[in-house]
C-alpha positions as CSV (number, residue, x, y, z in Angstrom):
1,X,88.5,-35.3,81.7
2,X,89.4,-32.1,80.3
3,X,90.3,-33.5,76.9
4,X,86.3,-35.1,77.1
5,X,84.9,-31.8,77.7
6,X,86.9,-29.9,74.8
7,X,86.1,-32.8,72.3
8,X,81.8,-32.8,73.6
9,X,82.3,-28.5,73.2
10,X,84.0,-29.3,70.1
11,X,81.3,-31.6,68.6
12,X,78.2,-29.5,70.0
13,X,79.4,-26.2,68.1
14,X,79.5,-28.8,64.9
15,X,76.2,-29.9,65.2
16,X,74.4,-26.4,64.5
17,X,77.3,-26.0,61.5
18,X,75.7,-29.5,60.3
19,X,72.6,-29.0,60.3
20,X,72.2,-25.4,58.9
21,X,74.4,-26.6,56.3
22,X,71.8,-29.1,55.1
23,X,69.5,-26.1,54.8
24,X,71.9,-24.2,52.2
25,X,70.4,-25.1,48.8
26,X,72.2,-24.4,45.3
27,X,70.0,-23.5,42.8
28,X,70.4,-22.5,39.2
29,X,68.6,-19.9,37.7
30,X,66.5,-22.8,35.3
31,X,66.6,-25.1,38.4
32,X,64.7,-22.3,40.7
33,X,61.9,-21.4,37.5
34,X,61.2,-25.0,37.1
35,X,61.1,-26.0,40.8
36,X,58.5,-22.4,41.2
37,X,56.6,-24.1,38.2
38,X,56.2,-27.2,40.0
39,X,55.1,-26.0,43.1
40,X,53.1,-23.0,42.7
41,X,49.8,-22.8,44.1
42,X,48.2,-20.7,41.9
43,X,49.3,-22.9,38.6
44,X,47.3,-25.7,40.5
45,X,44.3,-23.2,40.9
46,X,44.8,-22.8,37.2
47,X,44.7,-26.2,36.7
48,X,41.6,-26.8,38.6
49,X,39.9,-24.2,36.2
50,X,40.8,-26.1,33.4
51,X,39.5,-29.4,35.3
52,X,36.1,-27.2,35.6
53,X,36.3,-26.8,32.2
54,X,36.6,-29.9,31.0
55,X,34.0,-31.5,33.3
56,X,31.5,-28.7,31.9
57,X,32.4,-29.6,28.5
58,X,31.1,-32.9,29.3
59,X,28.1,-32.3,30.5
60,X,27.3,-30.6,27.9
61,X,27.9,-33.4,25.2
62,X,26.0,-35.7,27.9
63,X,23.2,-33.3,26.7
64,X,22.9,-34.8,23.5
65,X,22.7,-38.7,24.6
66,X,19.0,-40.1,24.9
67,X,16.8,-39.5,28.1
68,X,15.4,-42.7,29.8
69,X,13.2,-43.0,32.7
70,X,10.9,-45.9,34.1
71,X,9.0,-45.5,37.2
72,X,6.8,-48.6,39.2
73,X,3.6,-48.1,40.9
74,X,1.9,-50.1,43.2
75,X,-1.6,-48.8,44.2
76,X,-4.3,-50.4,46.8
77,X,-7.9,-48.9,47.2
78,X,-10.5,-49.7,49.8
79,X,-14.3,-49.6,48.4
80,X,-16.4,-49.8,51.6
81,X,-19.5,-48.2,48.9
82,X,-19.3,-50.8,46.7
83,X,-22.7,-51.2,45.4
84,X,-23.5,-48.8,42.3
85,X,-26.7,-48.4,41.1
86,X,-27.8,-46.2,38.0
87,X,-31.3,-45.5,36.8
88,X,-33.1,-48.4,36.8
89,X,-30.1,-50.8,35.3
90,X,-29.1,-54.0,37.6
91,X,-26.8,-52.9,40.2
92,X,-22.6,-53.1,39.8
93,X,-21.4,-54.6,42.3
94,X,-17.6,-54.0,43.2
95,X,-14.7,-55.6,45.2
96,X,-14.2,-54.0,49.0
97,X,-10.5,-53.9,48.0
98,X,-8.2,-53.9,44.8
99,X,-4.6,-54.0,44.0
100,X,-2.9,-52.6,41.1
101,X,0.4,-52.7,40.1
102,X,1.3,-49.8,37.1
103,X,4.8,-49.9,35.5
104,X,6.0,-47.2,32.7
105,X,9.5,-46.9,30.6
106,X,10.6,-44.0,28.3
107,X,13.0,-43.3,26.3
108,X,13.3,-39.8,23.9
109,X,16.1,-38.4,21.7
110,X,16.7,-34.6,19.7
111,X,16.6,-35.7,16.6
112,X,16.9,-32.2,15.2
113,X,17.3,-29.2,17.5
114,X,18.5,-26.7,15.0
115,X,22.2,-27.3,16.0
116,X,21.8,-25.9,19.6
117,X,23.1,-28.8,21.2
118,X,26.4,-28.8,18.7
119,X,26.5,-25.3,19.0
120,X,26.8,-25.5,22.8
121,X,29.4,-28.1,22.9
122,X,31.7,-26.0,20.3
123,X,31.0,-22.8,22.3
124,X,32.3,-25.1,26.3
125,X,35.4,-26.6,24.0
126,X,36.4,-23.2,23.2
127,X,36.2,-21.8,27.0
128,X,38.3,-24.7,27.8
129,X,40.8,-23.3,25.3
130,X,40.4,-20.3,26.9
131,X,41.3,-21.7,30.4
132,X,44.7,-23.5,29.2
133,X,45.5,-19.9,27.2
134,X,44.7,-18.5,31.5
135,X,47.4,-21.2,32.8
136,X,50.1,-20.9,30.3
137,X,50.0,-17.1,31.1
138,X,49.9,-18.1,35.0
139,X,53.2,-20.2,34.3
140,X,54.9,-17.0,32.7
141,X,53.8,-15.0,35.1
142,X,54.9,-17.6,37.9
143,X,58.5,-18.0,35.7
144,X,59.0,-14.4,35.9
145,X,58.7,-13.9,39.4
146,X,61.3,-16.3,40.3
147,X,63.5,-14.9,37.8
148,X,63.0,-11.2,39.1
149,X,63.7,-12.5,42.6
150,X,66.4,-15.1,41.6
151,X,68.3,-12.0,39.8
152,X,67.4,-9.9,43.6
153,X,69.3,-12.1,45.1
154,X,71.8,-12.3,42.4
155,X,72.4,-8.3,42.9
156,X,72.4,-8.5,47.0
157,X,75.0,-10.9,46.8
158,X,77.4,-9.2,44.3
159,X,77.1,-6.3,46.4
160,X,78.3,-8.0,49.6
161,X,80.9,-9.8,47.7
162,X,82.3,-6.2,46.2
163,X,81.4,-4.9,49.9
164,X,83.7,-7.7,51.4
165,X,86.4,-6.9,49.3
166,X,86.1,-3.0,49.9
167,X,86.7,-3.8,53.5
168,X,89.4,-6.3,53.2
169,X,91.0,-3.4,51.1
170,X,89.8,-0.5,54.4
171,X,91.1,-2.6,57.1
172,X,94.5,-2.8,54.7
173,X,94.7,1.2,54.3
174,X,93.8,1.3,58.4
175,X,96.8,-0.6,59.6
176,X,99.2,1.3,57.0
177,X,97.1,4.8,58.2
178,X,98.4,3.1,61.8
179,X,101.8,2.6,61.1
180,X,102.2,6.0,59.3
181,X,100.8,7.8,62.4
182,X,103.1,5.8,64.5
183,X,106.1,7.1,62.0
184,X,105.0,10.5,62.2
185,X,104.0,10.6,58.5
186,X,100.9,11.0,59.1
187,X,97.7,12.5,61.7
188,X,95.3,11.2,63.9
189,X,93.1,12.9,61.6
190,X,94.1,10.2,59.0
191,X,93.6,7.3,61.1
192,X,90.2,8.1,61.8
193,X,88.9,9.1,58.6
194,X,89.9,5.2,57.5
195,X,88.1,4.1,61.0
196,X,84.9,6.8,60.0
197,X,84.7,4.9,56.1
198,X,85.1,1.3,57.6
199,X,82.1,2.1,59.7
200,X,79.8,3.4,56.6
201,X,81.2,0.8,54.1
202,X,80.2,-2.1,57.4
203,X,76.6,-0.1,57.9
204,X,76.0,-0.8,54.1
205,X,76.7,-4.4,54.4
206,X,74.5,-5.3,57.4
207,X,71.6,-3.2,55.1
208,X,72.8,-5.7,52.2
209,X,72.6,-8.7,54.7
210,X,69.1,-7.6,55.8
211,X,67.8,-7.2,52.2
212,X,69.4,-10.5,51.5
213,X,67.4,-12.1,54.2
214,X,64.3,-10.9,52.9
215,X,64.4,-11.8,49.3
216,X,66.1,-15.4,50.0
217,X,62.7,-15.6,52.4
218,X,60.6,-14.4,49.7
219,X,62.5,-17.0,46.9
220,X,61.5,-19.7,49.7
221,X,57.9,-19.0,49.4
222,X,57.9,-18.8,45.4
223,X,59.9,-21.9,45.0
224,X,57.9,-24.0,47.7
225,X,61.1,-24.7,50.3
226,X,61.1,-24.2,53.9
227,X,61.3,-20.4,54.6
228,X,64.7,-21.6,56.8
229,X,66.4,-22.4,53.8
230,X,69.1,-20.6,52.4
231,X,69.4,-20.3,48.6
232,X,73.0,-20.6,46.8
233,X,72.8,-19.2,43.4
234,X,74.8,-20.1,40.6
235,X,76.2,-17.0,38.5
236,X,73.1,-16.5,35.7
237,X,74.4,-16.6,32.3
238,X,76.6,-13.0,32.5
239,X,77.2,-12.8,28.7
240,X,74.7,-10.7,27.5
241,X,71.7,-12.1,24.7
242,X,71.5,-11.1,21.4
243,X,69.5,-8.7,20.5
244,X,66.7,-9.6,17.7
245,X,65.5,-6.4,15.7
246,X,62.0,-4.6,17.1
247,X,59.8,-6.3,14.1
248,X,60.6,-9.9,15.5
249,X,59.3,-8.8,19.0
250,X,56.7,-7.3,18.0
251,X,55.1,-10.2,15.4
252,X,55.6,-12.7,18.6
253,X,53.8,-10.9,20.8
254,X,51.2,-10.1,18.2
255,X,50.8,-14.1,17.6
256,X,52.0,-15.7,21.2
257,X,50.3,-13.1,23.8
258,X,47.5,-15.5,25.4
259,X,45.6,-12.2,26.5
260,X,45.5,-11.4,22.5
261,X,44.6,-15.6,21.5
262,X,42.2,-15.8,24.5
263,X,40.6,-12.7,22.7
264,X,40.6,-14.8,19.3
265,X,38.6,-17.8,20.7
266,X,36.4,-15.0,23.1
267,X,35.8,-13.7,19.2
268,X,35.2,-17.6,18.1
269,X,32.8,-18.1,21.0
270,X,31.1,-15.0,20.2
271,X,30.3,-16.3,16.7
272,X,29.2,-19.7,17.5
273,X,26.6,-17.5,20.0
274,X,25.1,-16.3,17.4
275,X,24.4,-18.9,15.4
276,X,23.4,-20.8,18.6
277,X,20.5,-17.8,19.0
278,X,19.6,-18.1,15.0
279,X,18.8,-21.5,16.1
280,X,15.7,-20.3,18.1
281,X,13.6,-19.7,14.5
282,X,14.0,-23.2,13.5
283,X,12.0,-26.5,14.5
284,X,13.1,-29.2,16.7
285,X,12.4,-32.7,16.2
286,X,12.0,-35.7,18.4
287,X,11.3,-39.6,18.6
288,X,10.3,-41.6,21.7
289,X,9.3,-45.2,22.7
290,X,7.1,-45.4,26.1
291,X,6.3,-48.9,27.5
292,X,3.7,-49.4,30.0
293,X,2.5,-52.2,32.1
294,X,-0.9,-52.5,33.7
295,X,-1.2,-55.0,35.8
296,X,-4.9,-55.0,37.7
297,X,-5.2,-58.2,39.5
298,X,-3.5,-57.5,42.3
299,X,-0.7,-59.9,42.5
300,X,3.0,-58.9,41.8
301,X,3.4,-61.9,39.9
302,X,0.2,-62.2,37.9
303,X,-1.9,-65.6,35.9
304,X,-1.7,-65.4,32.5
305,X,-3.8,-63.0,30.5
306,X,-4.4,-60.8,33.4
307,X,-1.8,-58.1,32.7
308,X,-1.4,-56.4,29.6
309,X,1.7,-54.3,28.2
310,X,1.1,-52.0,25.4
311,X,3.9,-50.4,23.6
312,X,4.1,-47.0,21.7
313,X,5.9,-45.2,19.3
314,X,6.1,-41.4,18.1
315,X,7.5,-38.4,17.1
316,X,7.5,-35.0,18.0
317,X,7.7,-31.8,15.8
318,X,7.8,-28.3,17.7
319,X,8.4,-24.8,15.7
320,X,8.1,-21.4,18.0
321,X,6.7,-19.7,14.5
322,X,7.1,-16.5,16.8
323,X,10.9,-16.4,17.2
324,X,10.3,-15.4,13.3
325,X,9.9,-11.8,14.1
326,X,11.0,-11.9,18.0
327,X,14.9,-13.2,17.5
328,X,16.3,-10.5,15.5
329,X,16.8,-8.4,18.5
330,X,18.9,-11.3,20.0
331,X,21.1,-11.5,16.9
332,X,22.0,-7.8,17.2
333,X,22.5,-8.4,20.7
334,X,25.4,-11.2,20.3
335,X,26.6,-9.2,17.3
336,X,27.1,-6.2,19.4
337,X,29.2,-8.1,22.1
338,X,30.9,-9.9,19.1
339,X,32.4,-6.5,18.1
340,X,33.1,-5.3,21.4
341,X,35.5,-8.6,21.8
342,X,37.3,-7.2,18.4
343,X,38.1,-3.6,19.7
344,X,39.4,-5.4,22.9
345,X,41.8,-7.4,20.7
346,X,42.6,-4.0,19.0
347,X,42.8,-1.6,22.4
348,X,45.1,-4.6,23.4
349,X,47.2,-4.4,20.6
350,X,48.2,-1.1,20.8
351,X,49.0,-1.8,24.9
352,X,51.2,-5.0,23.7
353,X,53.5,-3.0,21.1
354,X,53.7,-0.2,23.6
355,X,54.8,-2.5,26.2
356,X,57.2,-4.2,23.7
357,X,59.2,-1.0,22.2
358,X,59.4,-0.1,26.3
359,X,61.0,-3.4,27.4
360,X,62.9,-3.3,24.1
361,X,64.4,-0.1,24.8
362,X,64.9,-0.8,27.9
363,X,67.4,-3.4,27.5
364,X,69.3,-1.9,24.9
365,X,70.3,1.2,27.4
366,X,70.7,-1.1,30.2
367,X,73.6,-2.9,27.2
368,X,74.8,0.6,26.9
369,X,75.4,1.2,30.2
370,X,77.3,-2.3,30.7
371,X,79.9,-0.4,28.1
372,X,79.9,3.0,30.3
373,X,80.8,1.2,33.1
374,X,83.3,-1.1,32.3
375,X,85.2,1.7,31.2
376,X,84.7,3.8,34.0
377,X,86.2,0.5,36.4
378,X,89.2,1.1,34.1
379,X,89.4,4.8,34.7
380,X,88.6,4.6,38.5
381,X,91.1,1.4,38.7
382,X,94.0,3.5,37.4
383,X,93.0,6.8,39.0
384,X,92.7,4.6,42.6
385,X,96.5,3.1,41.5
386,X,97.9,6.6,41.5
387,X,96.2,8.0,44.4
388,X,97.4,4.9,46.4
389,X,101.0,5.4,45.3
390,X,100.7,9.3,46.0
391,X,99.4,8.5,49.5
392,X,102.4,5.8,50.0
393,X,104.4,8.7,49.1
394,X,102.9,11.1,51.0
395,X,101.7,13.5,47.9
396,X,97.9,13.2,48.3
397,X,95.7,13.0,51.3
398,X,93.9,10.5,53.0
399,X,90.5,12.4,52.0
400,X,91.8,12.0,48.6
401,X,92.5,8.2,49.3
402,X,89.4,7.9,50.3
403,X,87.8,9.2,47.4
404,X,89.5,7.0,44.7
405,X,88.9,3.6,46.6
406,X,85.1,4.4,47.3
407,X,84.6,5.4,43.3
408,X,86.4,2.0,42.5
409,X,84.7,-0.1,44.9
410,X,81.3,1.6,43.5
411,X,81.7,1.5,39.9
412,X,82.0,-2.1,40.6
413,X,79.3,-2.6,42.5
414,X,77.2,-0.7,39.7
415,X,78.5,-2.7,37.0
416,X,77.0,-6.0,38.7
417,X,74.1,-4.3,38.9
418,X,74.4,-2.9,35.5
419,X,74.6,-6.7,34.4
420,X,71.9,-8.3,36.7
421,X,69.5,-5.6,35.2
422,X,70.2,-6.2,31.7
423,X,69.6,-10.1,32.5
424,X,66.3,-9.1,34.2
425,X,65.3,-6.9,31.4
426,X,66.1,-9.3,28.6
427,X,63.5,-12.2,30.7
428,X,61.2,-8.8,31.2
429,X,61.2,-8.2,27.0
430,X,60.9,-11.8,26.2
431,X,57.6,-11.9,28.7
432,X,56.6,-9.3,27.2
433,X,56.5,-11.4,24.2
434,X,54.1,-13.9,25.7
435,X,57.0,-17.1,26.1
436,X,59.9,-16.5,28.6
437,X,61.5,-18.9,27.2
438,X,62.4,-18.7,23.8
C-alpha cells in the first residue's frame, strides 16, 4: 500500500512538470517576427483599409458603366361626372371607369465628361497605393516590436544565466570562507561578508526573474500565444553585421521609406486633382434610349392595335460657360495643397537622414563598446585569478575578494548586454531605412 501511495505522489508531482512543459515554446528570433506578422491585429486592420480601398476603387469605375431604369404603372380613375358639354357642341360622353397600364425604360451613358470620371478612378487607384505603402510600414513596425522584445528577453536571460553562475561561484567562496573560519585563518567578519554578497547577487536575480516574467508576457501578446506560455529563445545571430557606409543608408531610406513614397502618390493624387477641377470648364456629352408603353384599354394583356410603344433616341450636350471665369480659384486652390504635399516630403526628408546618421551612429559605438569590454573581461578575469589565489593564501582580504569577482561577474553581464544592444540597434538602423529585412 505504501509503495501505491509513493508511485500515485510520484505521478501527481509529474503531471504539473507535463503539462507546463507543453507550454514552454522555442522560438527563433525569424520564427517570433514571422509568427507576430501572422497574427497581429493591427496588420489585419491594415488590411481591412486596403479592402476599403479597393471596394471604393470600384465603385468608382461602376461610375462610368451605363444607367438603366424601367418603372410600370398601373393607374384606375373613377368618372362619376362623365358628361362634358362645351358651348353649344354635342356633348362628350365618357366611361364611369378606365384602366391604364403605363410602362417606361431608360438607358443613358457619359459619352464625354471632360475626363472627370478617368480622373477619379486614377486619383481611388492611387489611395489604394497609398493604403498598401500604410501596411507594409504596419508590418515593419509590427517586425520591430517583436524584435525589440525578443532581444528583452534575450538580455533578461543572459543576465540570470551570468547571475546563476555568479552564485554557483558565491556559494563556492562561502563554504571555503567556512572552512577558513573553522581553521582559524580567517573571521566571522569574512564569512558574512560572502553571506551579505549572496543575498544582493540573489535580490538581483528575483528583479531579473520578475522582469523576465513581464516581457515573456508581453512577447505572448505580440506573437498571438497564450499569455501562459513561456518563450525559449534561441541565441540571435551574436556575430555582429557588417557595416554598409552612411551614403547606402541614406539613399534607401530616401527611396524605400513608405512615409516618403506615400508622399510621392499624395503628390500624384494632388496632380490628377487638378486636372480633375480643370475639367469643370469643359462640356459633357450624353446619349440615351427611352422606351415607353401606353397601354389605355384597360387590360394587362391588351387586343391588337390598342397599345402603342414609341421609342426615342437623343443626345445631350451640357457646357457650365460660367466655370470659364469661376474655376480658376479652384486650380490655385489644389495647386496650393499640391505644394504643401512637396514641402512635407522635404520637412520629412530632413527628419529621415537625421534619424538615419542617429541609428547609424548609434550602432557603430554600441560595436565599439563590444571591443571595450571584451577586453576589460580579460583584465577583470586575470585581476579576479590573482585576488582568488592571494585570498587562498591569505594575502588579500575578503572585501578585496569580493571586489574582483563582482567586477568579473559584471563585465560579463555588460558584455551580453553590449551584444544584444548592438543586435537591437543594427534591426533599429535598418527600420530606419524603411525594410527590416534587408
Amino acid at each position: 500500500m505504501i509503495h501505491k501511495t509513493i508511485r500515485l505522489s510520484f505521478l501527481a508531482l509529474m503531471i504539473p512538470g507535463a503539462i507546463f512543459a507543453q507550454d514552454v515554446k522555442k522560438l527563433s528570433l525569424q520564427e517570433a517576427v514571422v509568427l507576430g506578422i501572422a497574427n497581429s491585429k493591427n496588420l489585419k486592420l491594415a488590411q481591412n483599409k486596403i479592402d476599403q480601398a479597393i471596394a471604393q476603387l470600384n465603385v468608382v469605375k461602376d461610375n462610368a458603366l451605363p444607367t438603366a431604369k424601367a418603372s410600370f404603372l398601373y393607374n384606375h380613375a373613377e368618372i362619376p361626372t362623365n358628361t362634358l358639354s362645351i358651348g353649344g357642341a354635342d356633348p362628350i360622353h365618357l366611361p364611369k371607369r378606365a384602366d391604364a397600364f403605363v410602362g417606361t425604360a431608360a438607358i443613358e451613358e457619359l459619352v464625354y465628361g471632360g475626363g472627370k470620371l478617368r480622373y477619379a478612378e486614377e486619383s481611388t487607384r492611387l489611395l489604394a497605393d497609398v493604403a498598401r505603402l500604410d501596411a507594409d510600414k504596419n508590418k515593419e513596425e509590427v517586425s520591430y516590436a517583436v524584435i525589440n522584445t525578443y532581444y528583452s528577453l534575450y538580455k533578461v536571460l543572459q543576465s540570470k544565466s551570468v547571475i546563476a553562475q555568479n552564485l554557483e561561484s558565491i556559494a563556492s567562496q562561502l563554504r571555503q570562507s567556512q572552512r577558513f573560519f573553522e581553521q582559524g585563518i580567517v573571521t566571522k567578519n569574512d564569512v558574512l561578508r560572502f553571506q551579505l554578497q549572496q543575498a544582493n547577487v540573489s535580490l538581483t536575480d528575483m528583479e531579473a526573474e520578475n522582469n523576465r516574467k513581464i516581457i515573456n508576457y508581453n512577447l505572448d501578446i505580440l506573437l498571438g500565444l497564450d499569455e501562459n506560455t513561456q518563450i525559449e529563445i534561441a541565441d540571435p545571430d551574436a556575430a555582429t553585421k557588417p557595416i554598409a557606409p552612411l551614403d547606402t543608408y541614406l539613399q534607401n531610406a530616401l527611396s524605400g521609406r513608405q512615409e516618403l513614397r506615400q508622399l510621392d502618390l499624395q503628390n500624384k493624387v494632388a496632380d490628377v486633382n487638378i486636372k480633375s477641377v480643370k475639367t469643370n470648364t469643359l462640356p459633357t456629352v450624353g446619349v440615351g434610349a427611352n422606351l415607353y408603353y401606353i397601354n389605355p384599354s384597360g387590360k394587362f394583356i391588351p387586343p391588337t392595335d390598342q397599345y402603342i410603344m414609341p421609342v426615342t433616341l437623343g443626345a445631350n450636350l451640357s457646357w457650365n460657360i460660367g466655370s470659364l471665369w469661376t474655376n480658376k480659384h479652384k486650380i490655385t486652390d489644389a495647386r496650393i495643397q499640391q505644394k504643401e504635399v512637396s514641402i512635407q516630403k522635404d520637412i520629412l526628408s530632413d527628419q529621415v537622414k537625421t534619424e538615419i546618421n542617429r541609428n547609424y551612429q548609434n550602432y557603430q559605438l554600441a560595436l565599439n563598446k563590444i571591443k571595450v569590454l571584451e577586453t576589460s573581461i580579460a583584465q577583470a578575469t586575470e585581476n579576479d585569478k590573482l585576488l582568488a589565489s592571494k585570498y587562498k593564501n591569505n594575502v588579500a582580504s575578503a572585501i578585496d575578494r569580493i571586489d574582483a569577482e563582482t567586477l568579473l561577474y559584471q563585465a560579463k553581464i555588460n558584455l551580453e548586454l553590449a551584444r544584444a544592444d548592438a543586435g537591437l540597434a543594427y534591426y533599429t538602423l535598418l527600420k530606419s531605412t524603411g525594410k527590416i529585412s534587408q
